[in-house]
Backbone and ligand atoms as CSV (ligand in chain L), in Angstrom:
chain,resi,resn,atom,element,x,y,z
A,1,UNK,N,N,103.161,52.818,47.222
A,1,UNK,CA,C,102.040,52.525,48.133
A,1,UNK,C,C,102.120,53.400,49.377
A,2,UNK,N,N,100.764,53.487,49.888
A,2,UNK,CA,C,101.166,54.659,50.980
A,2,UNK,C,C,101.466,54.037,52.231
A,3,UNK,N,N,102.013,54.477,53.058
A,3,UNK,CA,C,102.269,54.012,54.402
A,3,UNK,C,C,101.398,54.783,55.384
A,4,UNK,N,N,99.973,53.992,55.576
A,4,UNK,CA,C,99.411,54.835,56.455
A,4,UNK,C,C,99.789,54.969,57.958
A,5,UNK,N,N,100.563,54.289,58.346
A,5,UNK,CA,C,101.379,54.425,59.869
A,5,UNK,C,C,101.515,55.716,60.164
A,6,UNK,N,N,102.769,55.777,58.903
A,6,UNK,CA,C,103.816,56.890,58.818
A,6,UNK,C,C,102.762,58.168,58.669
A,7,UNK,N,N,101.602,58.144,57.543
A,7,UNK,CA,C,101.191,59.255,57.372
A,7,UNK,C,C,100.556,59.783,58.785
A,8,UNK,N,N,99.400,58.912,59.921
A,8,UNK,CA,C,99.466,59.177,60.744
A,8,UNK,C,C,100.232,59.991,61.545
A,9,UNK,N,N,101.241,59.141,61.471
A,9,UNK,CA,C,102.553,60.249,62.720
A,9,UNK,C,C,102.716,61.298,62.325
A,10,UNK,N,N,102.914,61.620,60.995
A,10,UNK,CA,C,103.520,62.859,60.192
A,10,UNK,C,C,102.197,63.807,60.233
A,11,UNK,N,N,100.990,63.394,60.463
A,11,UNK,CA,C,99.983,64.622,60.130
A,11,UNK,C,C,99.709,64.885,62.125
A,12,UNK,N,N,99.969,63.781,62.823
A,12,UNK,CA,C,99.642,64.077,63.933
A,12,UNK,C,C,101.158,65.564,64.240
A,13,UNK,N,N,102.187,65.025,64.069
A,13,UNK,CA,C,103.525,66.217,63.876
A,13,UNK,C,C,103.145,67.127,63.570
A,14,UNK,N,N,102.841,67.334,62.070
A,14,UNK,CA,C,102.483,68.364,61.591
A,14,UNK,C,C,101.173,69.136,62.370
A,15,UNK,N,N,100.319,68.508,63.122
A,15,UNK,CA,C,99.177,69.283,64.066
A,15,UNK,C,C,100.047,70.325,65.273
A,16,UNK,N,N,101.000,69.316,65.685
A,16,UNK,CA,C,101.166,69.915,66.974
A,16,UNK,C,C,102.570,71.045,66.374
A,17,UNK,N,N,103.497,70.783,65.133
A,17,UNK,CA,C,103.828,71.824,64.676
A,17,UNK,C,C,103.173,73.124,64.077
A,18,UNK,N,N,101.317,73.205,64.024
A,18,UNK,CA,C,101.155,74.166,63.862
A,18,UNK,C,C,100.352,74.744,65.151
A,19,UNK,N,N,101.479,74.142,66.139
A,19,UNK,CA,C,100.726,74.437,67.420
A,19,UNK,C,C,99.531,74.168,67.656
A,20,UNK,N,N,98.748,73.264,67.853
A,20,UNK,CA,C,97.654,72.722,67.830
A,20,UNK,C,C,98.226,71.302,68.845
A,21,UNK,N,N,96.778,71.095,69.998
A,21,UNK,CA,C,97.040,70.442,71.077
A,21,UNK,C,C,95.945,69.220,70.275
A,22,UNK,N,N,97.099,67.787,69.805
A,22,UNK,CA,C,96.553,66.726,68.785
A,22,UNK,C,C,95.629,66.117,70.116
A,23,UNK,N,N,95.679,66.393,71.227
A,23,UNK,CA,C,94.771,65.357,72.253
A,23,UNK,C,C,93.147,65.917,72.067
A,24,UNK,N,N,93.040,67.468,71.672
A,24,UNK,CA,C,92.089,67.909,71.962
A,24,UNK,C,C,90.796,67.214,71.011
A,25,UNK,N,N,89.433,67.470,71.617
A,25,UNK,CA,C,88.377,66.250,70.996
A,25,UNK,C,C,88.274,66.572,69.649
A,26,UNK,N,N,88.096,67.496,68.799
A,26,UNK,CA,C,87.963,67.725,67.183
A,26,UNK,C,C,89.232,66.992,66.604
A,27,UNK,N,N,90.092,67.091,67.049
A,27,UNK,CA,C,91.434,66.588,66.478
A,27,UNK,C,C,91.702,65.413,66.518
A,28,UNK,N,N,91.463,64.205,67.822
A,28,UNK,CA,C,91.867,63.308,67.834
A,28,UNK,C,C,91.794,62.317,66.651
A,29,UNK,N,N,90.866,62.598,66.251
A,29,UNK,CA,C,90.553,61.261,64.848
A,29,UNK,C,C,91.310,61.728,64.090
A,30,UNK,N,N,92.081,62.898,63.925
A,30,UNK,CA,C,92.260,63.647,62.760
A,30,UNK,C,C,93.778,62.825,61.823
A,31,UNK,N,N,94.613,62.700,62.414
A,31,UNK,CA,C,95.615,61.999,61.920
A,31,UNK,C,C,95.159,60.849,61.107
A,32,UNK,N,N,94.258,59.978,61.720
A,32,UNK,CA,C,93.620,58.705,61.154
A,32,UNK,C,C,92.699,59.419,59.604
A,33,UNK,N,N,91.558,59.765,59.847
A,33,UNK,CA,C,91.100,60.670,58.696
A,33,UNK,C,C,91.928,61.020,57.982
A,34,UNK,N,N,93.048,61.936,57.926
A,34,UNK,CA,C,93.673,62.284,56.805
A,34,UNK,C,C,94.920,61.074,56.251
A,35,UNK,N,N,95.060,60.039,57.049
A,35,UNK,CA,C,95.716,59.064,56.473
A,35,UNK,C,C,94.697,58.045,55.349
A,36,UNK,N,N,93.575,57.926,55.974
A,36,UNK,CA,C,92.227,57.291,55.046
A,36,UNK,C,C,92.123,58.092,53.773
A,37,UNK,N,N,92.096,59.357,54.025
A,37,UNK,CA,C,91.721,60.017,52.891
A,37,UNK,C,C,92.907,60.297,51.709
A,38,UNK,N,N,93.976,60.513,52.229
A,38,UNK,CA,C,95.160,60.598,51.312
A,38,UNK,C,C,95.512,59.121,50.772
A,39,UNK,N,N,94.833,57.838,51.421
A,39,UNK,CA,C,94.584,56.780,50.809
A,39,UNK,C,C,93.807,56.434,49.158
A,40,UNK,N,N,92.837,57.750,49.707
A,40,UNK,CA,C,92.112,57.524,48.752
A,40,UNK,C,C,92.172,58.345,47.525
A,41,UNK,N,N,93.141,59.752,47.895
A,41,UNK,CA,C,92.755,60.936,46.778
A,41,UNK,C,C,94.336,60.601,46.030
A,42,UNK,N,N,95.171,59.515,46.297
A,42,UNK,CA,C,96.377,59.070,46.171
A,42,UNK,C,C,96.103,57.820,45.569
A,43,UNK,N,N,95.092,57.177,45.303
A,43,UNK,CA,C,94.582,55.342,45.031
A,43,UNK,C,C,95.301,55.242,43.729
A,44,UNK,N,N,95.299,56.158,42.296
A,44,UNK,CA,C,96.236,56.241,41.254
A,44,UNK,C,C,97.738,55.455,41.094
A,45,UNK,N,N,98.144,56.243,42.060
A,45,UNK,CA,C,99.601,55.477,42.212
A,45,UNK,C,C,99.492,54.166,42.121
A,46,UNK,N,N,100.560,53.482,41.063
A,46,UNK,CA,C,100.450,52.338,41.596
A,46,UNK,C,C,99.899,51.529,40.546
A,47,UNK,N,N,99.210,52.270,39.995
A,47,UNK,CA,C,98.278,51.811,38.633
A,47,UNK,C,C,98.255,52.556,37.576
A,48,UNK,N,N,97.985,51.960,36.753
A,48,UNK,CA,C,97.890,51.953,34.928
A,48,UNK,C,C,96.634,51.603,34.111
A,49,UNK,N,N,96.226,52.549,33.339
A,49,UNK,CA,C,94.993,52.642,32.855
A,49,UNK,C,C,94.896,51.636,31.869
A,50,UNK,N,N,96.543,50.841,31.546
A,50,UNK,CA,C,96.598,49.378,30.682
A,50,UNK,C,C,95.477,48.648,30.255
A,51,UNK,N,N,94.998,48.197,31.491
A,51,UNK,CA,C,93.571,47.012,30.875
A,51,UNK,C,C,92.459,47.812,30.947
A,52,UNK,N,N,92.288,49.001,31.300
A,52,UNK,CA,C,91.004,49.773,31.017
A,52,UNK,C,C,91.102,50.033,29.053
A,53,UNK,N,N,92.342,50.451,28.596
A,53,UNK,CA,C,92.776,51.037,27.194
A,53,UNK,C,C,92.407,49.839,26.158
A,54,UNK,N,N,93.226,48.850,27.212
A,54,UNK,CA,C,93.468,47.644,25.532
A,54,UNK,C,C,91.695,46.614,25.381
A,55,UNK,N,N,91.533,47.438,26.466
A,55,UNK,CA,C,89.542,46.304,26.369
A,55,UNK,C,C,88.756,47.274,24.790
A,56,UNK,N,N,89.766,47.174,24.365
A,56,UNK,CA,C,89.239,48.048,22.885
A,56,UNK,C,C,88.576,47.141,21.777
A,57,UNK,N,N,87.497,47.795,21.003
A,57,UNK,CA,C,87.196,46.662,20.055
A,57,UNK,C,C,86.851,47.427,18.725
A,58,UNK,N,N,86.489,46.554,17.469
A,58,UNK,CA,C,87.120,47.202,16.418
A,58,UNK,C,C,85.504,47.846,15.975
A,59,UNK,N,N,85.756,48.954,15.056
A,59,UNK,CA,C,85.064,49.719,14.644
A,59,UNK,C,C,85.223,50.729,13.713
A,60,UNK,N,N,83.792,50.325,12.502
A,60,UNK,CA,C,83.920,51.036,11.555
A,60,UNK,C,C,84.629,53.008,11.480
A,61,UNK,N,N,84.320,53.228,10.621
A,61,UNK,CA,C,84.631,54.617,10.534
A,61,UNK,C,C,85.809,55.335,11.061
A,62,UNK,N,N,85.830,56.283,10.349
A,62,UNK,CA,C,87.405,57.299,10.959
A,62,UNK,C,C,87.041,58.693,11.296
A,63,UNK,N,N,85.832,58.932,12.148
A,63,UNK,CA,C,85.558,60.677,12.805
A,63,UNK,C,C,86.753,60.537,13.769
A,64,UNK,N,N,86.366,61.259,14.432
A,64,UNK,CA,C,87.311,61.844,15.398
A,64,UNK,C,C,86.183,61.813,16.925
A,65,UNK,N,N,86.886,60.965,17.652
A,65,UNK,CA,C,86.003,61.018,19.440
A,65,UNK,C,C,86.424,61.624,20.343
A,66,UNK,N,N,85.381,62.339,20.858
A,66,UNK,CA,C,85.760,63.811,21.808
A,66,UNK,C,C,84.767,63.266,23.061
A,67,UNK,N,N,85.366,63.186,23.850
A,67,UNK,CA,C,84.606,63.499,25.427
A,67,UNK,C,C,84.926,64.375,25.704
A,68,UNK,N,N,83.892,64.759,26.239
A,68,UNK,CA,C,84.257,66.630,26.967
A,68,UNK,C,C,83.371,66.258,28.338
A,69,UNK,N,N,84.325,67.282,29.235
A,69,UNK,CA,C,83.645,67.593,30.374
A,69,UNK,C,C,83.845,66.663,31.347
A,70,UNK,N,N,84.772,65.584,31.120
A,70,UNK,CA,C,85.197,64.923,32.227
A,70,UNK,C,C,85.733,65.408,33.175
A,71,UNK,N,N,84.798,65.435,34.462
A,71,UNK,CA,C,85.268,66.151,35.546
A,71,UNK,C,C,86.184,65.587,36.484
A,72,UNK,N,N,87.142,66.061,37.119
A,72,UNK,CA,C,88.677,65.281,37.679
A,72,UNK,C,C,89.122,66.651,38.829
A,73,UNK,N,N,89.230,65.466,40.045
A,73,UNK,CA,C,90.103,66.095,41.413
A,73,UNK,C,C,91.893,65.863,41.362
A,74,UNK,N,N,92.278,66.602,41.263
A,74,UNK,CA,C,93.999,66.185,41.620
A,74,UNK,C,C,94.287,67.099,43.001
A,75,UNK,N,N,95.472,66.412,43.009
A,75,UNK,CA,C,96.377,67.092,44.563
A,75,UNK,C,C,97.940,67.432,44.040
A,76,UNK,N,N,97.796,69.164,44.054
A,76,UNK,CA,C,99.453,69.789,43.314
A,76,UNK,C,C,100.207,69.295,44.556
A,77,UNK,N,N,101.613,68.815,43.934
A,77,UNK,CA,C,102.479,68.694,44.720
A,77,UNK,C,C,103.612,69.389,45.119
A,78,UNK,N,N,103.048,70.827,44.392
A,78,UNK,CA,C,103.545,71.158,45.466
A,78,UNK,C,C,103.605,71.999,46.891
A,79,UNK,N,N,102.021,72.203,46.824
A,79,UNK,CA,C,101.389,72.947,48.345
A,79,UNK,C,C,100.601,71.664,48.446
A,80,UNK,N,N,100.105,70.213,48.353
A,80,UNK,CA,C,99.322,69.505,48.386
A,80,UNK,C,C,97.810,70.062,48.740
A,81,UNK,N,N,97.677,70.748,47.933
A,81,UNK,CA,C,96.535,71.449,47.799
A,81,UNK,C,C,95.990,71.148,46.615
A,82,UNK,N,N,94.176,70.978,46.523
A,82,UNK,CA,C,93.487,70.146,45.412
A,82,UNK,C,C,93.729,71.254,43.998
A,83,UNK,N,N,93.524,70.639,43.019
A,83,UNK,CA,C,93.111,71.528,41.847
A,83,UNK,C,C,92.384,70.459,41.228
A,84,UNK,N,N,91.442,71.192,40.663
A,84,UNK,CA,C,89.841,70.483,40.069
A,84,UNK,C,C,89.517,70.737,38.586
A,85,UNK,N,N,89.008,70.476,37.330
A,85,UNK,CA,C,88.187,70.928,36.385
A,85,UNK,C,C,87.718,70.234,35.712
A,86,UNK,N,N,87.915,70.185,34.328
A,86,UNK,CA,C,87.473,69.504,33.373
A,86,UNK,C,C,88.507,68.972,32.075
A,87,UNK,N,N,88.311,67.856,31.998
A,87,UNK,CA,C,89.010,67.165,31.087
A,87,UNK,C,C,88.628,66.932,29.093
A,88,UNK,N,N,89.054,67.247,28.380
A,88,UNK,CA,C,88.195,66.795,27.394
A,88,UNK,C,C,89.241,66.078,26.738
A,89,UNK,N,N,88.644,64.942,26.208
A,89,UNK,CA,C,89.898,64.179,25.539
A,89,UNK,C,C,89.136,63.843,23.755
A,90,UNK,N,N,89.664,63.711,22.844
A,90,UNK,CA,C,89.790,63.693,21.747
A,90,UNK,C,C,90.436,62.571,21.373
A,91,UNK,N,N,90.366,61.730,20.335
A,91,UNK,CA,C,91.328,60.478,19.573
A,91,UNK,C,C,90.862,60.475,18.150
A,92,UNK,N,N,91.867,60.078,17.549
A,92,UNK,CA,C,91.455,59.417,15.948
A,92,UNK,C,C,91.496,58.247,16.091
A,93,UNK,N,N,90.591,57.616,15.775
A,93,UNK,CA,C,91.208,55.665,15.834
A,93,UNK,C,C,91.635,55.509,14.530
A,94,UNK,N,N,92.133,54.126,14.981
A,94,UNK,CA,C,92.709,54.017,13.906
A,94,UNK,C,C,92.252,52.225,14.023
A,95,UNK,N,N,91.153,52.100,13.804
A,95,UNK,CA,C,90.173,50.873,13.806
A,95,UNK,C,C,89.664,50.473,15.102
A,96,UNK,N,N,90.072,50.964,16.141
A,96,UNK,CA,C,89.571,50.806,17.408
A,96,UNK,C,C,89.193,51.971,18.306
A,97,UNK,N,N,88.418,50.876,19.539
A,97,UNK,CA,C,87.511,52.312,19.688
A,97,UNK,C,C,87.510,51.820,21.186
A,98,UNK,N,N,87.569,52.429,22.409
A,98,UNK,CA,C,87.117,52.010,23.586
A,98,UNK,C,C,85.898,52.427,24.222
A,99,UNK,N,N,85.580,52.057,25.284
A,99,UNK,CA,C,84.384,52.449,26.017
A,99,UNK,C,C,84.200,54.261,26.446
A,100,UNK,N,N,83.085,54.907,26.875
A,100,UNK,CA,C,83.992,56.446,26.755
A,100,UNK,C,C,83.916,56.230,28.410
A,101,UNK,N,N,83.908,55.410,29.278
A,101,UNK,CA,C,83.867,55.290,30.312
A,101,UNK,C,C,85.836,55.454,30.790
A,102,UNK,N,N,85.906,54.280,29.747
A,102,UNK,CA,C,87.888,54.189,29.867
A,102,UNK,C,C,88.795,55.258,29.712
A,103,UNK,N,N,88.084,56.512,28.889
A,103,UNK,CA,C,88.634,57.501,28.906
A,103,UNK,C,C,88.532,58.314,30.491
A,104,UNK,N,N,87.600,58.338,30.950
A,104,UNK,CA,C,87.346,58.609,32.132
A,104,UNK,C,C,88.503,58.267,33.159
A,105,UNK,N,N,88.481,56.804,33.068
A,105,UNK,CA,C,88.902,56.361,34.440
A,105,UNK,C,C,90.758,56.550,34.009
A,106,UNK,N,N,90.901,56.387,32.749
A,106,UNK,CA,C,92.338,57.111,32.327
A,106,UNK,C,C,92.823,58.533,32.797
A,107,UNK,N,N,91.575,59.356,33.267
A,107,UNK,CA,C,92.074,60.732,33.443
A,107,UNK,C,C,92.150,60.311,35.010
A,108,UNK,N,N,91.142,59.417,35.465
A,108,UNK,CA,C,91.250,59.281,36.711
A,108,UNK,C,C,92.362,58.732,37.802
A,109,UNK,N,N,92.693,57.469,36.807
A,109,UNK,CA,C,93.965,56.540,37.280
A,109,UNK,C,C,95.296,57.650,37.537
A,110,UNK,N,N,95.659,58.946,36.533
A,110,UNK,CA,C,96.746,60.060,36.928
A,110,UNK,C,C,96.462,61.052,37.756
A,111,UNK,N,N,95.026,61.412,38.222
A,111,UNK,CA,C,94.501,62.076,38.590
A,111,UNK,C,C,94.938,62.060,40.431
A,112,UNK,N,N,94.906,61.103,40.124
A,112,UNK,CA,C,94.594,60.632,41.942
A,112,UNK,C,C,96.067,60.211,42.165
A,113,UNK,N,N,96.980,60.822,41.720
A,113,UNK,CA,C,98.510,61.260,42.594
A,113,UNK,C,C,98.703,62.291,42.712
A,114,UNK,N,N,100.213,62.889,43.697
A,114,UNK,CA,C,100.416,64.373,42.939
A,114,UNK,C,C,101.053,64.352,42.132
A,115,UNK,N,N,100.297,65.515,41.617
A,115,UNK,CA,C,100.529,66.379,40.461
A,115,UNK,C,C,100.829,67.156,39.699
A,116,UNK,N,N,101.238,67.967,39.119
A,116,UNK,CA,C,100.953,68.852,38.382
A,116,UNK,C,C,100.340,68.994,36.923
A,117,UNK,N,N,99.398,70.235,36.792
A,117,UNK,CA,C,98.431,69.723,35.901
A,117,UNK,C,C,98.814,69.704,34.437
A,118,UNK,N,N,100.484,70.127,34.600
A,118,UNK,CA,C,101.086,69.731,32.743
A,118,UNK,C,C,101.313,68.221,32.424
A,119,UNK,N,N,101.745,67.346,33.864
A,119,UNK,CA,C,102.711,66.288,33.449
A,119,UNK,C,C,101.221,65.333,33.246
A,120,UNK,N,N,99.962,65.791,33.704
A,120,UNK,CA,C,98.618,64.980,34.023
A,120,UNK,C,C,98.336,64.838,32.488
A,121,UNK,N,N,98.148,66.563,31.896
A,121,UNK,CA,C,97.834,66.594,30.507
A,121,UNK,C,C,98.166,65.140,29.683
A,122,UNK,N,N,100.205,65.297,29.987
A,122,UNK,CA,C,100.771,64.391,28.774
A,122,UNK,C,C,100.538,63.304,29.295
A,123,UNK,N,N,100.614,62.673,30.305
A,123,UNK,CA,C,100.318,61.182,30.629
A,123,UNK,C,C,99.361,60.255,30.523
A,124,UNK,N,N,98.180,61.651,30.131
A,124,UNK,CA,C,96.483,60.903,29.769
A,124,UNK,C,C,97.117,60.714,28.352
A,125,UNK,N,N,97.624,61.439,27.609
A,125,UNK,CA,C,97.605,61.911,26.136
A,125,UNK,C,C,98.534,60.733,25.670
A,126,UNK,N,N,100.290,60.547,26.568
A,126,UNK,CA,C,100.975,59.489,26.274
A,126,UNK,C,C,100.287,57.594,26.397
A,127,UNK,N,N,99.149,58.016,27.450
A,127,UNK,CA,C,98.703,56.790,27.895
A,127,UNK,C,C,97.899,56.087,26.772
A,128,UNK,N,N,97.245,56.791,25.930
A,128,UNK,CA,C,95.977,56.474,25.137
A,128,UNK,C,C,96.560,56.285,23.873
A,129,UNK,N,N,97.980,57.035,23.634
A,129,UNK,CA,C,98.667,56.456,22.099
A,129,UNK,C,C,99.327,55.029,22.502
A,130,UNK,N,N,99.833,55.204,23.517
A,130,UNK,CA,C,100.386,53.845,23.847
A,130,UNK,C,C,99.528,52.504,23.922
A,131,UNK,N,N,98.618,52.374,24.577
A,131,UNK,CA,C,97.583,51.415,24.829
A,131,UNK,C,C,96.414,51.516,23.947
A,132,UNK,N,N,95.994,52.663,23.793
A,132,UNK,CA,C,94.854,52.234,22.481
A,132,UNK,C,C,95.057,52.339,20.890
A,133,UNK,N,N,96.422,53.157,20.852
A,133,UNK,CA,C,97.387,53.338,19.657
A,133,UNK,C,C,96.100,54.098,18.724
A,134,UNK,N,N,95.814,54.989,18.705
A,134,UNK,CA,C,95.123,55.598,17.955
A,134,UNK,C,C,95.793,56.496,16.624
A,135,UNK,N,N,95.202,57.198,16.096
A,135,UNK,CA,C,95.986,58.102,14.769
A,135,UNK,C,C,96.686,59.274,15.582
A,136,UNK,N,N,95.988,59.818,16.829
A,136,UNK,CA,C,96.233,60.708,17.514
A,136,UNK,C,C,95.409,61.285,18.623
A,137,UNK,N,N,95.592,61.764,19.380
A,137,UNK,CA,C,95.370,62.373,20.195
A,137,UNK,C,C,95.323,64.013,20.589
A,138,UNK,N,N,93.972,64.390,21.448
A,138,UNK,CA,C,94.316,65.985,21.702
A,138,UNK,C,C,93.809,65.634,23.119
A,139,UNK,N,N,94.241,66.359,24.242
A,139,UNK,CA,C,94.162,66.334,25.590
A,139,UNK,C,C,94.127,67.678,26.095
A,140,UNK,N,N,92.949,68.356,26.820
A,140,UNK,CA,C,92.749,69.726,27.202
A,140,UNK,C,C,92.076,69.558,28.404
A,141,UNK,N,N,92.834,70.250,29.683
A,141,UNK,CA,C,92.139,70.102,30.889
A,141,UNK,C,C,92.564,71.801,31.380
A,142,UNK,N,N,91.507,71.894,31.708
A,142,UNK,CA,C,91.365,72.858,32.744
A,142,UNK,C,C,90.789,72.894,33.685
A,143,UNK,N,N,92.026,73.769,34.777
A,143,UNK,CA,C,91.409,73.809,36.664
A,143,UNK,C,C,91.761,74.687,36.956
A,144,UNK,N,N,91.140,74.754,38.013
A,144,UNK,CA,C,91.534,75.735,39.324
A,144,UNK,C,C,92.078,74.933,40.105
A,145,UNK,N,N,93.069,75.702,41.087
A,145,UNK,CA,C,94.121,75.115,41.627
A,145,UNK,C,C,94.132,76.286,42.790
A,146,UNK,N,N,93.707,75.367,44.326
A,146,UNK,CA,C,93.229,76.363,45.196
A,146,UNK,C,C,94.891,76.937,45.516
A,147,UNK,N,N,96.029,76.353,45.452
A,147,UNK,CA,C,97.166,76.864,45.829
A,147,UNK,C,C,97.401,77.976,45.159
A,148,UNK,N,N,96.513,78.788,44.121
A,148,UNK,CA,C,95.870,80.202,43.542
A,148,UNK,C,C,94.893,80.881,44.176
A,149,UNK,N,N,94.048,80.277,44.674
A,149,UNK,CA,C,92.892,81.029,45.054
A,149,UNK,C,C,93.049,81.005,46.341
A,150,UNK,N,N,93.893,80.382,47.445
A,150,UNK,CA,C,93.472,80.327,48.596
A,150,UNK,C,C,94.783,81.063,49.354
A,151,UNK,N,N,96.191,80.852,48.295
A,151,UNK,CA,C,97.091,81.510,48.639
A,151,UNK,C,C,97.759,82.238,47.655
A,152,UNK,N,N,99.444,82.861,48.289
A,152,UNK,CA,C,100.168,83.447,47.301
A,152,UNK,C,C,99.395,84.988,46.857
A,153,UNK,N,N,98.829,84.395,45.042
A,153,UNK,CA,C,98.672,85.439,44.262
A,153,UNK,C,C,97.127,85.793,44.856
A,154,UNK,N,N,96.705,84.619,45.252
A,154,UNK,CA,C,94.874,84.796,45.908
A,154,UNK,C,C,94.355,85.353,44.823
A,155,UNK,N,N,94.057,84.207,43.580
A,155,UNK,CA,C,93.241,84.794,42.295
A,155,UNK,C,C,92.042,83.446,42.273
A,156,UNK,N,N,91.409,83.281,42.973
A,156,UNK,CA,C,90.080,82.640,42.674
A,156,UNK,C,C,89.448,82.862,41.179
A,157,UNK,N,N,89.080,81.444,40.890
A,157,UNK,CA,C,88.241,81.322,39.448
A,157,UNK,C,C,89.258,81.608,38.278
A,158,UNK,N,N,90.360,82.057,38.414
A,158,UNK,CA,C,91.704,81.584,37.422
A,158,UNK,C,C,91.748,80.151,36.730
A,159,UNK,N,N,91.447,79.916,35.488
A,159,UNK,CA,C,92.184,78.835,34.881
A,159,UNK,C,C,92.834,78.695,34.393
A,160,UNK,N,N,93.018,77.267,34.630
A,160,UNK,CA,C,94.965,76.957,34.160
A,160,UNK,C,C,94.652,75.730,32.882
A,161,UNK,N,N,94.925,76.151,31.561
A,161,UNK,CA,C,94.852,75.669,30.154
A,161,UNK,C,C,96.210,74.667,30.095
A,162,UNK,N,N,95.576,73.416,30.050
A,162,UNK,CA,C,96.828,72.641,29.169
A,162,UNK,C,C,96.514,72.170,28.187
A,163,UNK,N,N,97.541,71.881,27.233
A,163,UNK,CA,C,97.050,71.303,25.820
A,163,UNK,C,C,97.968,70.516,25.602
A,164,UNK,N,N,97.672,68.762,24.941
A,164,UNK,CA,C,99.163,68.437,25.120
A,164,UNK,C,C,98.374,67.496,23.254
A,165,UNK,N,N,99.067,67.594,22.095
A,165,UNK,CA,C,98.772,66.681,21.365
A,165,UNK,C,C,99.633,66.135,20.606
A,166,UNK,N,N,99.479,64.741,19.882
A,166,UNK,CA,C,100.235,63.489,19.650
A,166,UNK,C,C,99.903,63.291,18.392
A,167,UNK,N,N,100.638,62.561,17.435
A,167,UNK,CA,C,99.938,61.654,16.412
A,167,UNK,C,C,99.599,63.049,15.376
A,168,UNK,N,N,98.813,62.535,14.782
A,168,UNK,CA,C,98.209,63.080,13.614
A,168,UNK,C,C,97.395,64.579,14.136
A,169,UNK,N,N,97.372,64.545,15.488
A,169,UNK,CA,C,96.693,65.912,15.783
A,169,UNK,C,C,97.964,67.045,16.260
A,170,UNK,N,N,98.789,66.842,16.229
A,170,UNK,CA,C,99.905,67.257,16.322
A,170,UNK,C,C,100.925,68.026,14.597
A,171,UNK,N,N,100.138,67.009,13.695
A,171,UNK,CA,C,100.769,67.145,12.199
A,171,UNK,C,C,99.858,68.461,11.367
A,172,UNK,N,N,98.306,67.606,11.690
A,172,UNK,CA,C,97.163,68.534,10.656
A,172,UNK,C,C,96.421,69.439,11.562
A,173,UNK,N,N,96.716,70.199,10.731
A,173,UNK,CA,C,95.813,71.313,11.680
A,173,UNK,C,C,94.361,71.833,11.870
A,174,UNK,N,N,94.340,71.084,10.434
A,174,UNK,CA,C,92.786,70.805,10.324
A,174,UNK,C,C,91.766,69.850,11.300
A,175,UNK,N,N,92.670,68.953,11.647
A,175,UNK,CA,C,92.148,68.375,12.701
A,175,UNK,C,C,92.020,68.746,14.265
A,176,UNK,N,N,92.932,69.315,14.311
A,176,UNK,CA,C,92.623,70.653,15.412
A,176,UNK,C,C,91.617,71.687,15.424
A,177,UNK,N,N,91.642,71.983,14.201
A,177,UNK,CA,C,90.683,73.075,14.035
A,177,UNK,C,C,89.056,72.368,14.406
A,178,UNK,N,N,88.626,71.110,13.954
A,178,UNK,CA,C,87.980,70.179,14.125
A,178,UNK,C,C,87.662,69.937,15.769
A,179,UNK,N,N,88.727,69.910,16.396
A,179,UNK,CA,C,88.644,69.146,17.782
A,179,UNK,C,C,88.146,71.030,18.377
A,180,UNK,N,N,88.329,71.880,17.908
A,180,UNK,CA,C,87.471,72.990,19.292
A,180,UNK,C,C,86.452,73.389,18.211
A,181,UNK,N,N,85.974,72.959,17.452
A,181,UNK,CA,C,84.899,73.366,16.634
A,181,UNK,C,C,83.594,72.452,17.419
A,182,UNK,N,N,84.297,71.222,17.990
A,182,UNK,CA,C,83.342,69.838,18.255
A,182,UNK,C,C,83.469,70.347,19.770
A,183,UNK,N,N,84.265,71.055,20.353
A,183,UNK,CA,C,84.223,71.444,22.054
A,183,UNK,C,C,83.274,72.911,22.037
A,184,UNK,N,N,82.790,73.127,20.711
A,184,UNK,CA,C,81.981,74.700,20.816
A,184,UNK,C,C,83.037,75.754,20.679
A,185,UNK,N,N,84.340,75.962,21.005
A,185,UNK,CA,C,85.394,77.027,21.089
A,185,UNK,C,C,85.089,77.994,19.909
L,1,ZN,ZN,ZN,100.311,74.282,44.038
């Protein structure tokens, strides 16, 4: 849980360590603001996409379900700097089926700690065999990650590909071949 006290003090510190006078009028709120907001781009922690997964109910057929384009903010940890893109998630059921909303808020619930965007991949991917127990899983997100574009290598519009898969999408490859045939690839 966050300690917004502490974050206060530490961002007001961090102002006047980058030499910056924290009394002056643009600034004063500023400690407070970024304790609110790291409240909020941090709300993840803490929680588990558990009862979003298991509100599953049963259903015919065995295709394969792909959301694509779930769009998702994270914060890398390690310049705490945002990285942003798109999520597409994939499952086989294996008689159950959830809302495609739950997939959402699954990318969302890891989303909103820091991050990095490999361990995000497997934790949507570990989360959804675990709780919705499907045949398998494929998990593909890509972002930009301004701690690229804004520093360092300074490569704007660079994406960063993860792929993380489980289960039966992990075994056949045919079913892979399937899951970027259904993303357009
Ligand atoms: Zn970074």
């Amino acid at each position: 849980m966050i300690d917004k006290e502490k974050v206060e003090r530490a961002a007001a510190l961090l102002l006047e360590g980058l030499g910056e006078d924290v009394g002056r009028e643009g600034l004063r709120e500023t400690p407070k603001r970024i304790a609110r907001m790291y409240e909020e781009l941090l709300g993840g922690m803490g929680q588990s996409p558990q009862e979003h997964l298991e509100k599953a109910f049963e259903a015919q057929g065995n295709g394969i379900v792909l959301e694509k384009d779930i769009v998702f903010h994270s914060v890398c940890e390690h310049h705490l700097l945002p990285f942003f893109g798109k999520a597409h998630i994939a499952y086989l059921p294996d008689g159950k089926v959830v809302g495609l909303s739950k997939l959402a808020r699954t990318v969302e619930v890891y989303a909103r700690r820091l991050q990095i965007q490999e361990r995000l991949t497997a934790q949507v991917a570990d989360a959804l065999m675990a709780y919705l127990q499907p045949k398998g899983v494929m998990v593909l997100l890509e972002a930009e990650h301004m701690c690229m574009a804004m520093r360092g290598v300074k490569k704007p519009g660079t994406q960063t590909v993860t792929l993380e898969s489980r289960g039966v999408f992990s075994e056949a490859e045919g079913l892979q071949e399937s899951f970027w045939r259904m993303l357009g690839r």
